[in-house]
C-alpha positions in Angstrom: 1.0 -21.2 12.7 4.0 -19.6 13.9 7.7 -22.1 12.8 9.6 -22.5 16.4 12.7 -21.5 13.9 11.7 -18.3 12.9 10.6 -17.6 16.9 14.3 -18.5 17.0 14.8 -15.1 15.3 12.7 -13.0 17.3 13.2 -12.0 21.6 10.1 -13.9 23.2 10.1 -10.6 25.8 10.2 -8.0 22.7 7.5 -10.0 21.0 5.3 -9.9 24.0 6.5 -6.1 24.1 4.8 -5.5 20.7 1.1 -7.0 21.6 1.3 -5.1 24.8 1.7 -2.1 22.7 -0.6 -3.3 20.3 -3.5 -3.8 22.9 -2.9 -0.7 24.7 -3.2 1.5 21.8 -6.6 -0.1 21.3 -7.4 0.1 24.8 -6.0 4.2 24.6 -8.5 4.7 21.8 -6.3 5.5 19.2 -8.3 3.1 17.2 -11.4 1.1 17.8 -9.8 -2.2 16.2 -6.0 -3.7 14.2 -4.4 -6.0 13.0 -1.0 -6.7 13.1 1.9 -8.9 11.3 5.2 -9.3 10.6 7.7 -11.6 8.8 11.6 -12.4 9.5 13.7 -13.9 6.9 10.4 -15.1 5.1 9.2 -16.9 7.9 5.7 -15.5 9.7 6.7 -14.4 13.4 3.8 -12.1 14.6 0.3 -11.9 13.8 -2.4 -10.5 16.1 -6.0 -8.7 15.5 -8.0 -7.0 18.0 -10.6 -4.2 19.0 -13.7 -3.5 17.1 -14.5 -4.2 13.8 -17.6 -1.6 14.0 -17.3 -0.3 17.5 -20.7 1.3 16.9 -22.7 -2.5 16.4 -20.5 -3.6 19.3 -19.1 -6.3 16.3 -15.0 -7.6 17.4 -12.6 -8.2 15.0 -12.1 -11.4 13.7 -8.8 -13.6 12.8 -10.3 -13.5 9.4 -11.6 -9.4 9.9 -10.0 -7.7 6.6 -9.3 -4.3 6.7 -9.3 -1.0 4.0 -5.7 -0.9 2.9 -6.2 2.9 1.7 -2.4 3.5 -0.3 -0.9 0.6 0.4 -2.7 -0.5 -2.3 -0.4 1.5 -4.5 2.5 -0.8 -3.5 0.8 -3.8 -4.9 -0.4 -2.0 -7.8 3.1 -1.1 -8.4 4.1 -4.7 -8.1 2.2 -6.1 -11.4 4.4 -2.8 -13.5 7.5 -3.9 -12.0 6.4 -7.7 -13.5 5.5 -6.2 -17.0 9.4 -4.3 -16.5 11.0 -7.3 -15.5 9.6 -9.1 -18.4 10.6 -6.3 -21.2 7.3 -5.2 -22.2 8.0 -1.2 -20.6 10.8 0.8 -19.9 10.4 3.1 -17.4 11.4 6.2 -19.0 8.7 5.5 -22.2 6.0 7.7 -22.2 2.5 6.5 -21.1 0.8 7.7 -24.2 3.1 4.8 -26.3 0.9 2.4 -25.2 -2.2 5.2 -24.7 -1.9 6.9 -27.5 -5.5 9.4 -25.6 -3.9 9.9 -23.0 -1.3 12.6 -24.5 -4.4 14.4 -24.8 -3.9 18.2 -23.2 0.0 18.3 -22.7 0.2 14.8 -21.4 2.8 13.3 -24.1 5.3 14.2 -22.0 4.4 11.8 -18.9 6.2 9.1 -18.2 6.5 6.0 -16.2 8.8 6.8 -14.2 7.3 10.3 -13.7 3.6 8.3 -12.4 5.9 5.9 -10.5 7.6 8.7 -8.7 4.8 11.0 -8.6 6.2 13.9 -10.5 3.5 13.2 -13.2 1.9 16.6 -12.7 -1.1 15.5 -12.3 -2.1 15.0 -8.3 -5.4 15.9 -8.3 -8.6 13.5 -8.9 -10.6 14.6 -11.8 -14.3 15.4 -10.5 -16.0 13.4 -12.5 -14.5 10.3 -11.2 -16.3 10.2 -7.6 -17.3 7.2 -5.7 -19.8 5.9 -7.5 -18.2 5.6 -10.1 -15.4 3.9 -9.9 -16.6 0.7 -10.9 -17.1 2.1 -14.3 -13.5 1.8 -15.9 -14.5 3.5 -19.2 -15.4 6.1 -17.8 -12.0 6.5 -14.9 -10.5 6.3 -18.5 -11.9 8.8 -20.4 -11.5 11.3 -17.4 -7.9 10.0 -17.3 -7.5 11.5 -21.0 -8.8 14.7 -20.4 -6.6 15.8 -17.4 -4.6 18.7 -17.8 -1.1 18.4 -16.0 -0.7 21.6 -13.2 3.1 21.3 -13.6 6.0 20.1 -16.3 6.0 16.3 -15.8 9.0 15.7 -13.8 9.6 19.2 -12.1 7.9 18.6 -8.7 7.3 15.7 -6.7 3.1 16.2 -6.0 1.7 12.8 -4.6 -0.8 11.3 -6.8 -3.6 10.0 -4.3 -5.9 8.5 -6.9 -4.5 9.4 -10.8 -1.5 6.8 -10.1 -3.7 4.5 -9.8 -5.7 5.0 -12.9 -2.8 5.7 -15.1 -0.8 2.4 -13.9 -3.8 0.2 -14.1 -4.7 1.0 -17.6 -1.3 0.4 -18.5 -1.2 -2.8 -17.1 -4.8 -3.3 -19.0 -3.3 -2.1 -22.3 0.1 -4.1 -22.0 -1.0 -7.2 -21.2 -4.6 -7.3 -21.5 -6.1 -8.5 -18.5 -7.8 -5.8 -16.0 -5.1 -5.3 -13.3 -7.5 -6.8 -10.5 -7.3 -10.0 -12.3 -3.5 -9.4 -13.3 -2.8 -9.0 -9.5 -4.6 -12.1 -8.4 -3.2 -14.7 -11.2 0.4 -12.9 -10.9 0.8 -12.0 -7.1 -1.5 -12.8 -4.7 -2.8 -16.3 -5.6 0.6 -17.3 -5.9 2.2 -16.0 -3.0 -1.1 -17.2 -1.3 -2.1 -13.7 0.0 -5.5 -15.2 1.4 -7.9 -12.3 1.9 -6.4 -9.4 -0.4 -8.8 -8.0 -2.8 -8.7 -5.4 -5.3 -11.8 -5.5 -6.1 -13.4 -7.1 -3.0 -16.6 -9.8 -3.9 -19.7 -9.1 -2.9 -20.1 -12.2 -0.8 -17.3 -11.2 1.2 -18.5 -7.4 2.5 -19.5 -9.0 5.9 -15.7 -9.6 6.4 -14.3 -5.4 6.2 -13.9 -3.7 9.1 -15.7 -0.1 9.3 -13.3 2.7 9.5 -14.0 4.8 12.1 -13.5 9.0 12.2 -11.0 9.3 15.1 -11.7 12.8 17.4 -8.7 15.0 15.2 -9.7 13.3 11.8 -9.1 15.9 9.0 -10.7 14.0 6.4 -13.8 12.5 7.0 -15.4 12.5 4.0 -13.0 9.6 2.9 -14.4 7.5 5.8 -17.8 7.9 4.4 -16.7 7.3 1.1 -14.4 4.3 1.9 -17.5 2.4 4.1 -19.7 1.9 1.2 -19.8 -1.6 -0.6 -20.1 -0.2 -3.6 -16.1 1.3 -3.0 -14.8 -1.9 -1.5 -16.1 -3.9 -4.8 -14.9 -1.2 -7.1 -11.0 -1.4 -8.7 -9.3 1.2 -7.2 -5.5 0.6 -7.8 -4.5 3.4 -6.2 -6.6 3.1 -2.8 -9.2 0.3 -3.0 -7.8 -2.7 -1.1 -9.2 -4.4 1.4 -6.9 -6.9 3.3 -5.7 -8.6 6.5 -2.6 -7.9 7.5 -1.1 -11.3 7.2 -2.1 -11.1 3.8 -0.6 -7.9 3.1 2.9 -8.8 4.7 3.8 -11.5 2.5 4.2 -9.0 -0.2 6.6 -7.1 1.6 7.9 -10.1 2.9 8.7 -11.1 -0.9 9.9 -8.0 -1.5 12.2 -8.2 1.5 13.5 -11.4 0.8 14.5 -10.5 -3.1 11.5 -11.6 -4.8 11.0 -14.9 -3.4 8.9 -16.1 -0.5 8.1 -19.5 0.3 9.6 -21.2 -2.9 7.8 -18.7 -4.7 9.4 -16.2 -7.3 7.6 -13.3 -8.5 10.5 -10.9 -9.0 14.5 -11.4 -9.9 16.6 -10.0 -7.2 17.9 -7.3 -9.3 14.4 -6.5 -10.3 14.1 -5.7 -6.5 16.9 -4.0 -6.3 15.9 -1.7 -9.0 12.6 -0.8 -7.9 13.4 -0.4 -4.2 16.6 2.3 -4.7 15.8 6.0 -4.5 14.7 7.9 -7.7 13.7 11.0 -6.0 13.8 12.9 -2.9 12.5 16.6 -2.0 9.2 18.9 -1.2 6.2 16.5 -1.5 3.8 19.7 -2.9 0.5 17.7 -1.8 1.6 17.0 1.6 3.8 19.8 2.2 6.5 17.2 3.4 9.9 16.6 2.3 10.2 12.9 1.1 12.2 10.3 -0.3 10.4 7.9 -3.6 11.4 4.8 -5.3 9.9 3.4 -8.1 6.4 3.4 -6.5 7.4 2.7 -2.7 8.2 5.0 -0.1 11.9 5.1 1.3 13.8 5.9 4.8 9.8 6.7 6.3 10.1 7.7 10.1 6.6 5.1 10.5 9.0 2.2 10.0 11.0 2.6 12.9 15.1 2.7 12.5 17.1 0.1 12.5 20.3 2.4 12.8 21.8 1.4 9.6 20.6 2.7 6.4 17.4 4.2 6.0 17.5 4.2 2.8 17.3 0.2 2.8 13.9 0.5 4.3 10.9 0.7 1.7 7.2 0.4 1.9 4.0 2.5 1.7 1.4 3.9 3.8 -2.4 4.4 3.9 -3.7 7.6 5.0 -4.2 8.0 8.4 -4.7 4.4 9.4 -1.9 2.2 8.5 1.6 1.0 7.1 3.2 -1.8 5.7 7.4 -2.0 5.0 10.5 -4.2 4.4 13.9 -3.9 5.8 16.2 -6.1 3.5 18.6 -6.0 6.1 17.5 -7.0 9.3 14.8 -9.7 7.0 12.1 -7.7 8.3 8.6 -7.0 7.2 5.9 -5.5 8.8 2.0 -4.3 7.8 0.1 -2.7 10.5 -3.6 -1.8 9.7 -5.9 0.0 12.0 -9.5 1.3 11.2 -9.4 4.1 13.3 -8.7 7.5 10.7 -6.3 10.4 12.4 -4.7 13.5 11.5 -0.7 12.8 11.0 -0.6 14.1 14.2 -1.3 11.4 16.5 -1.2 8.8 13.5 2.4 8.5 12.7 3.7 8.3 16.1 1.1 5.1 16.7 2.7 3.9 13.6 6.4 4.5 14.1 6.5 3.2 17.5 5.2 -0.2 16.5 7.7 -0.3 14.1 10.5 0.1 16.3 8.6 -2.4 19.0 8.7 -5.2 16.1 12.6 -3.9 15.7 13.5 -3.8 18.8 12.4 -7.7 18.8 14.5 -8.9 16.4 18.3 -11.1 18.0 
């Protein structure tokens, strides 16, 4: 339910704006099915779901319908390092291999945190022996881990890590603290800040619940739509890409974030913890995505897909999943916003669906 004083926040015209938009991109095709929801000043203010959860069994999406996140699971996996930071058990400049000591192996020493967090690690590309179906066998993501060979000097280049962030940043977690990260990111962030229906590591009993993605008509990719449609994938740990969620779940992170580590009574970060995490640490050519780009410690910074505010864009951070989705803060305005779709599209036609449903959540804010 909705408070009356955070409606008090929001234009009831600009709100009814946004699910106009929302229902027409649906109804354009961009996407079979979405779901859609957004916080101000930590207090819920939209949430809407529509389309086709399978368009091809003619199945709707649900209120309860969870979604692949894709990358946005990166965001939360960076959330459980910025916990271990927080609680001086890493710095972010020590090397992985101090608490790794295999994964120097083949130039590696070198790699830092910071360097995985920023993606300037060197080391972008998946090793082929960790596909699909095997992802659920962490030994073995770890042992592939050790053997990579970095393509560049760690810290030279800024080359997006799709998958080897991930890896590297949930073993750490496994080796600092000693729980698996899926269970680290349940008892320290999503149980508590009562992120109903975000899974890394989905149960099997719940399968009947994920949307299928669907290959849109200019997808690029479509092998990771076969890939990411499998049950065996949704109940793997993938921290870099595995998530399945609902949007409402997925805001309250961002909304935490956006509120300086605290949402609904509930601290998980110090606001200077925030602070440091969410400030740029490097900007330039992305050398996987041929972009130029702007990185915090794990999040993504003054990205056109959430919208402008017109003050600093800078002060807007969040993350994206590829081709289907986004989710962001804006400190500033109180803002936060995770929009999820299951239809896959080239960047094309995917970040415009995505930037102007930013701005139509903007433009609602008094």
């Amino acid at each position: 339910m909705v408070a009356p004083a955070a409606l008090e926040q929001m234009d009831p015209q600009g709100l009814a704006a946004v699910e106009a938009l929302f229902n027409k991109q649906i109804a354009d095709g961009l996407h079979p099915g979405a779901c859609l929801a957004a916080y101000r000043h930590g207090s819920l203010v939209l949430d809407l779901w529509g389309g086709m959860a399978d368009a091809d069994a003619g199945k709707p999406v649900s209120a309860d319908t969870m979604f692949v996140m894709y990358s946005n699971s990166k965001a939360l996996t960076a959330g459980c390092i910025y916990i271990l930071w927080e609680r001086g058990l890493l710095q972010w400049d020590d090397p992985v291999a101090r608490y790794w000591p295999n994964f120097a192996q083949n130039g590696k020493e070198g790699i830092t945190i910071r360097h995985i967090l920023t993606h300037r690690g060197g080391i972008p590309e998946t090793p082929p022996e960790i596909v699909a179906n095997g992802w659920g066998d962490w030994d073995l993501v770890v042992s592939a881990m050790e053997g990579v060979t970095p393509t560049t000097e760690p810290g030279a280049v800024i080359a997006y890590q799709q998958s080897t962030f991930g890896w590297v940043l949930g073993e750490l977690v496994r080796r600092i603290d000693g729980r698996p990260i899926g269970q680290f990111l349940k008892e320290e962030i999503t149980d508590p800040l009562s992120m109903h229906d975000v899974y890394m590591g989905l149960p099997a009993d719940q399968e009947d619940r994920v949307s299928r993605i669907h290959a849109m008509e200019d997808a690029e990719r479509v092998q990771v739509v076969d890939t990411f449609n499998k049950p065996e994938v949704h109940q793997a740990v993938n921290p870099a890409a595995g998530g399945i969620g609902t949007a409402r779940g997925l805001v309250r992170y961002y909304a935490m974030l956006g509120c300086g580590g605290i949402l609904d009574d509930v601290r998980i970060l110090k606001p200077e913890t925030v602070r440091e995490v969410t400030k740029q640490q490097a900007e330039g050519h992305d050398h996987t995505f041929n972009v130029y780009v702007h990185r915090s410690l794990g999040l993504w910074i003054a990205d056109s897909r959430m919208g402008s505010s017109g003050g600093d864009p800078a002060r807007t951070f969040g993350h994206g999943g590829i081709g289907t989705s986004v989710g962001w803060a804006d400190p500033d305005v109180g803002l936060a916003v995770a929009y999820i779709t299951n239809g896959l599209r080239a960047n094309a036609t995917h970040l415009p669906r995505m930037t102007v449903i930013s701005q139509a959540v903007r433009d609602a804010c008094l």
